[in-house]
Structures are given as structure tokens and as C-alpha cells.
N, CA, C and O atoms as a MOPAC input file, in Angstrom:
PM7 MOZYME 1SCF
protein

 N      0.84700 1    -1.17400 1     0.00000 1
 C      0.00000 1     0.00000 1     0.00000 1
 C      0.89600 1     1.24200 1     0.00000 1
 O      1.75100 1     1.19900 1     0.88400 1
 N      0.91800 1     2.42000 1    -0.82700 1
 C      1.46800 1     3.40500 1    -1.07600 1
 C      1.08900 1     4.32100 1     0.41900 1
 O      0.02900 1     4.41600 1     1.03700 1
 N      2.83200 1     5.09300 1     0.73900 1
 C      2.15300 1     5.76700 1     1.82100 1
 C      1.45600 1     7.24200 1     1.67400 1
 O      1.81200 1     8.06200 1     0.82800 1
 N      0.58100 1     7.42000 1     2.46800 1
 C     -0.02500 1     8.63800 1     2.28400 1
 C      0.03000 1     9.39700 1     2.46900 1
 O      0.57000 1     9.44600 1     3.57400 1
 N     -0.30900 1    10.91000 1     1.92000 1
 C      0.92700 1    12.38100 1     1.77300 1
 C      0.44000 1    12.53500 1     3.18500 1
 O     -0.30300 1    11.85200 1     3.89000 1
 N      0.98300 1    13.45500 1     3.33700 1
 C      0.88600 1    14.49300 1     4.79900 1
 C      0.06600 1    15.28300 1     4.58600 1
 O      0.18400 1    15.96000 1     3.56500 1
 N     -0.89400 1    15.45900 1     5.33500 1
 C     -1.97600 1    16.29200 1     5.29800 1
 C     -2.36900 1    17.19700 1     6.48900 1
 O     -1.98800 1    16.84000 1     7.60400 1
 N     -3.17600 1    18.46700 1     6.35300 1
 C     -3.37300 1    18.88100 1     7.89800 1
 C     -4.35700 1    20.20300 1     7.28000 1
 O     -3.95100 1    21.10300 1     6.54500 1
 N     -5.70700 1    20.03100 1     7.78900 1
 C     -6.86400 1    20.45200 1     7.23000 1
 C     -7.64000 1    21.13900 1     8.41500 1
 O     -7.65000 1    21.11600 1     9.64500 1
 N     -8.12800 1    21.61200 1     7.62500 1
 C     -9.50800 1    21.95500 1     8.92100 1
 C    -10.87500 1    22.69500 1     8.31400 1
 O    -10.84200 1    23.62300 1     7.50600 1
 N    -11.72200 1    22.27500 1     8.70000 1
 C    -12.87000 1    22.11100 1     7.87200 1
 C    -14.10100 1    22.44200 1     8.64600 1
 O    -14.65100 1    21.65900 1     9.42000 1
 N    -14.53400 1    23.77700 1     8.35900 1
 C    -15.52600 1    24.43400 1     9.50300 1
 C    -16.85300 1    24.07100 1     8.96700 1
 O    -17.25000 1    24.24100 1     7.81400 1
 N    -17.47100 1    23.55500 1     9.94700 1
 C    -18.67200 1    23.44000 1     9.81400 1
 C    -19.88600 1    23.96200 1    10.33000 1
 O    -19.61700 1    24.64500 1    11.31800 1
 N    -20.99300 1    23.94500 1    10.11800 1
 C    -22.42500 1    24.59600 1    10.66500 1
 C    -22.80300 1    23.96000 1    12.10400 1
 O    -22.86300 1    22.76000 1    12.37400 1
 N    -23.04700 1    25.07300 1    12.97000 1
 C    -23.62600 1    23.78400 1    14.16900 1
 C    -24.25800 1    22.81200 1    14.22100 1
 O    -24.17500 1    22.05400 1    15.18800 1
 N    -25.12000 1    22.56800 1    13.10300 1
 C    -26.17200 1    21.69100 1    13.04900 1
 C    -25.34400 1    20.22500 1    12.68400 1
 O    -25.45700 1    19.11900 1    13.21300 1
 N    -24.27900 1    20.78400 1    11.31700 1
 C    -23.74500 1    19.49500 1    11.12800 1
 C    -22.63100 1    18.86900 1    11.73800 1
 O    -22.21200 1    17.71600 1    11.63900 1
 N    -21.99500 1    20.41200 1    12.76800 1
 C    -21.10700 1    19.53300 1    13.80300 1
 C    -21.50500 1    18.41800 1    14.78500 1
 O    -20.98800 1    17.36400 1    15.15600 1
 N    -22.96500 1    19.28200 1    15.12400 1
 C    -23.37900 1    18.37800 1    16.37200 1
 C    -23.72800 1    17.11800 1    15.71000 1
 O    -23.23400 1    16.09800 1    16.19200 1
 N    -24.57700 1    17.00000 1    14.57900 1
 C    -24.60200 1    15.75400 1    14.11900 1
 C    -23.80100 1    14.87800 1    13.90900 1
 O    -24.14500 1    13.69900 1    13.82400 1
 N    -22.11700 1    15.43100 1    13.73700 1
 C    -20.99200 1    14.27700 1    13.76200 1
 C    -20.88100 1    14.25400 1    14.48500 1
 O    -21.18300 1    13.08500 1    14.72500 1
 N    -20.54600 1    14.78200 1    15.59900 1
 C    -20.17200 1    14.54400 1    17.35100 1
 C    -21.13300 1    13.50600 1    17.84700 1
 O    -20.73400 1    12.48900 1    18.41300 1
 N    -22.60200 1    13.80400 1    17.60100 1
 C    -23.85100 1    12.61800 1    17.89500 1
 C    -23.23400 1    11.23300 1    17.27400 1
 O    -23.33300 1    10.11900 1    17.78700 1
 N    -22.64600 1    11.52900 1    16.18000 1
 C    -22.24400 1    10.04700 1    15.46300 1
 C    -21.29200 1     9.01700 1    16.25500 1
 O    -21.18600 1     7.81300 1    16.48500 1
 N    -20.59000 1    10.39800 1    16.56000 1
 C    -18.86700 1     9.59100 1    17.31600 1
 C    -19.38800 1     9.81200 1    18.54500 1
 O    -18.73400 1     8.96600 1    19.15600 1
 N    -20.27500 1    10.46300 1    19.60200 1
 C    -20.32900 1     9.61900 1    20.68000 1
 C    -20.94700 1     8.63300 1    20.16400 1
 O    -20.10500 1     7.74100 1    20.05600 1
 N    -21.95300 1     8.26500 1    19.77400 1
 C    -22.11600 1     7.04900 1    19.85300 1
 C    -21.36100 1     5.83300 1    19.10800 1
 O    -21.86400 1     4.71000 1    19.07400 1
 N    -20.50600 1     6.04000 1    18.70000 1
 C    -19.57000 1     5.07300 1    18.17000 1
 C    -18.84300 1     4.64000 1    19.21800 1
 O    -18.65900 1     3.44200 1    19.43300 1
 N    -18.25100 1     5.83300 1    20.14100 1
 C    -17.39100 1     6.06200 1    21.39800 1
 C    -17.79700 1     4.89700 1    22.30900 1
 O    -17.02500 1     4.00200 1    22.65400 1
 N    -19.17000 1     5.00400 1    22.68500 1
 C    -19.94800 1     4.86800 1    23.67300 1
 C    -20.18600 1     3.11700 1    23.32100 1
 O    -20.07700 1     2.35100 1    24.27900 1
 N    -20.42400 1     2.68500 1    22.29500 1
 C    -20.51400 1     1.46900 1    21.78700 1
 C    -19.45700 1     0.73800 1    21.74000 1
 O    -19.65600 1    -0.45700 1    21.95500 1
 N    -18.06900 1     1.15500 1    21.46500 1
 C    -17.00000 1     0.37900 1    21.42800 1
 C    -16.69400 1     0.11300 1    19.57400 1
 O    -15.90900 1    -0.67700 1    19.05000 1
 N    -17.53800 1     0.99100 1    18.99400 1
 C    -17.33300 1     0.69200 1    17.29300 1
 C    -16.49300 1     1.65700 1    16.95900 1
 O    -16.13700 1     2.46800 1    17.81300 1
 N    -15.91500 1     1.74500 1    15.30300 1
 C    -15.04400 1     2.48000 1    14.98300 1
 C    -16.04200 1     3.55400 1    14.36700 1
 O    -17.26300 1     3.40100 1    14.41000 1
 N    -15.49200 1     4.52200 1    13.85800 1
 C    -16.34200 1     5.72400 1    13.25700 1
 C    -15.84900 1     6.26600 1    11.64200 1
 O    -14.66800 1     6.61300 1    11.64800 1
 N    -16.22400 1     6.34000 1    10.88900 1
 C    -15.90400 1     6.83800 1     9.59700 1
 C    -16.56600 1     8.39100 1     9.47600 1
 O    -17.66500 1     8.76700 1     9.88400 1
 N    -15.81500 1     8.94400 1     8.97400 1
 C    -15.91300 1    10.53200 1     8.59200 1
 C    -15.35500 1    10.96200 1     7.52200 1
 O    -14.12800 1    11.02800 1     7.44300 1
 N    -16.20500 1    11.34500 1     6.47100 1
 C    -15.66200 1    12.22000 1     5.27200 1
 C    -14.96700 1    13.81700 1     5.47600 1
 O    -15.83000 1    14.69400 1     5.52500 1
 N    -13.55700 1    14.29800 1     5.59700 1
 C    -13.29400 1    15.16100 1     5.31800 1
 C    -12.66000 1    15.58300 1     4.39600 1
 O    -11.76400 1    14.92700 1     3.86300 1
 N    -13.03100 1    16.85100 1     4.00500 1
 C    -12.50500 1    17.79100 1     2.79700 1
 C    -12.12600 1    16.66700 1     1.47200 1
 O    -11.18600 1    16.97000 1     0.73700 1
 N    -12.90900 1    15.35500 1     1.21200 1
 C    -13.16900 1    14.84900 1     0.13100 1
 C    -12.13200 1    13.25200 1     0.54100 1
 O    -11.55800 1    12.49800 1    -0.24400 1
 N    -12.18700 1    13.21600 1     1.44800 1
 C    -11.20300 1    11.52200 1     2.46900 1
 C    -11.95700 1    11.33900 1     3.22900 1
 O    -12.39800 1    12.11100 1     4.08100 1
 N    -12.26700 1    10.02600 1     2.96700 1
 C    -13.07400 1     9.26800 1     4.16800 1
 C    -11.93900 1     8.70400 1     4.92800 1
 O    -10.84600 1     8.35500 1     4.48100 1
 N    -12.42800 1     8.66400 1     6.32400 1
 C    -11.30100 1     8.23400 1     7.17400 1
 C    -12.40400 1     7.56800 1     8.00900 1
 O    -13.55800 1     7.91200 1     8.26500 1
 N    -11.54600 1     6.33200 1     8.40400 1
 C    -11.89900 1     5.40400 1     9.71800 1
 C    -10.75500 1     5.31600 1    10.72900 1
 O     -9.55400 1     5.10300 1    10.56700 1
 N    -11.40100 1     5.51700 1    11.68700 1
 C    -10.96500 1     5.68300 1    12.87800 1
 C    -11.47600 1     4.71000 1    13.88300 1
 O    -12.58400 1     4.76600 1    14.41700 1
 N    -10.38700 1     3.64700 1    14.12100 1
 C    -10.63500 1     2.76500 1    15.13100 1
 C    -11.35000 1     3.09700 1    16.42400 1
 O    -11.34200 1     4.16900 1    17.02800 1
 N    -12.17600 1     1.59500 1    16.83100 1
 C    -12.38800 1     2.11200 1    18.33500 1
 C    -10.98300 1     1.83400 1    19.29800 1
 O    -11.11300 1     1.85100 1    20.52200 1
 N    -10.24900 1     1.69300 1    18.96000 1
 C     -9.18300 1     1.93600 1    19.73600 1
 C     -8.51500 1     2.89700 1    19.80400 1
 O     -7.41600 1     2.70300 1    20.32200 1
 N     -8.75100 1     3.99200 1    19.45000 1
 C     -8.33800 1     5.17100 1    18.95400 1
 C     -8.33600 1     5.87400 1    19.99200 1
 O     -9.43900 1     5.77600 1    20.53000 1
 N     -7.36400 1     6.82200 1    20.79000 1
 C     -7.16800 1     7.42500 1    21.69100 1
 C     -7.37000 1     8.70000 1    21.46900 1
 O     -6.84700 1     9.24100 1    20.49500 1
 N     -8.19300 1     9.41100 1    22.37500 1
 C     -9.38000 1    10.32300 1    22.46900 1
 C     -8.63700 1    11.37800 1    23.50600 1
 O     -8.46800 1    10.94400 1    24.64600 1
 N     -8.21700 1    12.59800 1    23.25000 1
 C     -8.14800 1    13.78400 1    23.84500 1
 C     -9.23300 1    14.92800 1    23.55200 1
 O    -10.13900 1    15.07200 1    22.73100 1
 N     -8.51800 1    15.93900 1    24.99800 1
 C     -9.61900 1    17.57100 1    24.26900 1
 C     -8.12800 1    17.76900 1    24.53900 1
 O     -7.38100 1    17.02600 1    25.17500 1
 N     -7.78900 1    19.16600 1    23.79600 1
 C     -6.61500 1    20.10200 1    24.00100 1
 C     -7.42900 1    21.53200 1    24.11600 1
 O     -8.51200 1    21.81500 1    23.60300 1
 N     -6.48000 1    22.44100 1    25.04100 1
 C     -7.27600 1    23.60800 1    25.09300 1
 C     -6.21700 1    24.35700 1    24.50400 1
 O     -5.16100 1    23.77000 1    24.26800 1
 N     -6.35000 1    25.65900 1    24.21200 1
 C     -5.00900 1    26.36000 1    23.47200 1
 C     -5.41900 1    27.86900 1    24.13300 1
 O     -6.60100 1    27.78500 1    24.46600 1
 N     -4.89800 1    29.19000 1    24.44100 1
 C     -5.05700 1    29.88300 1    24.55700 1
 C     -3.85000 1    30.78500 1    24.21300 1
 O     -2.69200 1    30.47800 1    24.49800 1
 N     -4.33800 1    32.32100 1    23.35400 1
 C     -3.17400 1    33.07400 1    23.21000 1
 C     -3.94500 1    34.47900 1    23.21700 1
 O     -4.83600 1    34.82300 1    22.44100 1
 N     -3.52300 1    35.03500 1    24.02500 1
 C     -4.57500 1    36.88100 1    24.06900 1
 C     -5.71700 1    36.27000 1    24.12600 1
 O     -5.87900 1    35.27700 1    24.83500 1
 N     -6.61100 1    36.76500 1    23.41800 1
 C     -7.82300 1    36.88900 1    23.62600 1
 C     -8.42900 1    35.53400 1    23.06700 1
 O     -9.45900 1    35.02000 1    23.50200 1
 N     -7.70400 1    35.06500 1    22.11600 1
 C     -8.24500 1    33.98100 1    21.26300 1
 C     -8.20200 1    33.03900 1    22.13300 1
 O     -7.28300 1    33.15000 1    22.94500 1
 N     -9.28100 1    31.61700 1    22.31600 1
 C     -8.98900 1    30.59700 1    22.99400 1
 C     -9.39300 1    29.27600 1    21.83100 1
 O    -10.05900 1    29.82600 1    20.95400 1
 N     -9.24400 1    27.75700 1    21.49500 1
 C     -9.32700 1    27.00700 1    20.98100 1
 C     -9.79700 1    25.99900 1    21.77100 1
 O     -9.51000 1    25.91400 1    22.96500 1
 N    -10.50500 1    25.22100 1    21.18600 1
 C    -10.45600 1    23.25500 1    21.96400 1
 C    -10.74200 1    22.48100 1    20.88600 1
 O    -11.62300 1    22.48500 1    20.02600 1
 N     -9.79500 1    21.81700 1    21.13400 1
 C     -9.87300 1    20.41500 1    19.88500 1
 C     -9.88600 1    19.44400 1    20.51700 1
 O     -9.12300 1    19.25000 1    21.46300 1
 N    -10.84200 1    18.56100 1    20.08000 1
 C    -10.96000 1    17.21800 1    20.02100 1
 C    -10.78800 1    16.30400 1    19.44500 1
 O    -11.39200 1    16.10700 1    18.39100 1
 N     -9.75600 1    15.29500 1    20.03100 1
 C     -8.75500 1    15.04600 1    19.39700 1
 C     -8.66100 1    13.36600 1    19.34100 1
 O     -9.14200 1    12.64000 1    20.21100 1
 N     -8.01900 1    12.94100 1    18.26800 1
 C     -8.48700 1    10.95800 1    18.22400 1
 C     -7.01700 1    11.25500 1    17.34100 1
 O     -6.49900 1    12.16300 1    16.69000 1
 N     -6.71700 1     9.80200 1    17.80000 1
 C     -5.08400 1     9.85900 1    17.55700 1
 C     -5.18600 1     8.12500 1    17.55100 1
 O     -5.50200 1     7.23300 1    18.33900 1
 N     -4.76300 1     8.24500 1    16.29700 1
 C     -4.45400 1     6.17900 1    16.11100 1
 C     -3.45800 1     6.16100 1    14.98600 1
 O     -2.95800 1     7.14200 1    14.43500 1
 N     -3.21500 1     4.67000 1    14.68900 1
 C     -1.93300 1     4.10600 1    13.77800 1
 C     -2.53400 1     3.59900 1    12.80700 1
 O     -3.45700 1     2.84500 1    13.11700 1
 N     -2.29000 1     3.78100 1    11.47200 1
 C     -2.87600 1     3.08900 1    10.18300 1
 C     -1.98000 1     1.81200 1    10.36400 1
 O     -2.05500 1     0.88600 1     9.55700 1

């Protein structure tokens, strides 16, 4: 299998359709299943073994939180 470029995206979405993926992946979370998600035109699966952070970021005024899933192809 060819390896795959390096990538690093970010892809804003509407509340309606964030919360609807978040609804997806808790319940994937919550079940013990893996979760698939189309971004910016890549579907990606993401194990349920997949290790699950929040990160908070803060600089001046701006603050961030990402939620974060981290696994090994």
C-alpha cells in the first residue's frame, strides 16, 4: 500500500452538522465501534481503539479546543 501524503486540514462546519458528527462519534465512542468521517473529500476510519483527547489552546484573547483521536494506520 502506497504511503499517504501528509496532510493537515480543517474544515468548519455549521452547528447543526457539527453536532450531528459529534452525535455520530459519541455514539460510536460509547458502543465500542469504529467511526468513519468524510473530510474535505477523504473518508477516514478511525478505530475504536483510537485514543481520544480535548486540548485547550489559549493566546490573548483567542482561545481554541480540539478534540482530538489519535491512532496508527
Amino acid at each position: 500500500m502506497p504511503a499517504k501524503r501528509r496532510r493537515d486540514i480543517e474544515k468548519v462546519y455549521s452547528a447543526k452538522k457539527f453536532a450531528a458528527k459529534l452525535r455520530r462519534l459519541a455514539d460510536a465512542v460509547e458502543n465500542g465501534r469504529p467511526f468513519t468521517i468524510q473530510v474535505a473529500g477523504e473518508r477516514l476510519r478511525i478505530p475504536a481503539s483510537a485514543a481520544i483527547s480535548v486540548e485547550h489552546e489559549r493566546a490573548g484573547r483567542v482561545e481554541v479546543m480540539e478534540f482530538q483521536l489519535t491512532w496508527e494506520r
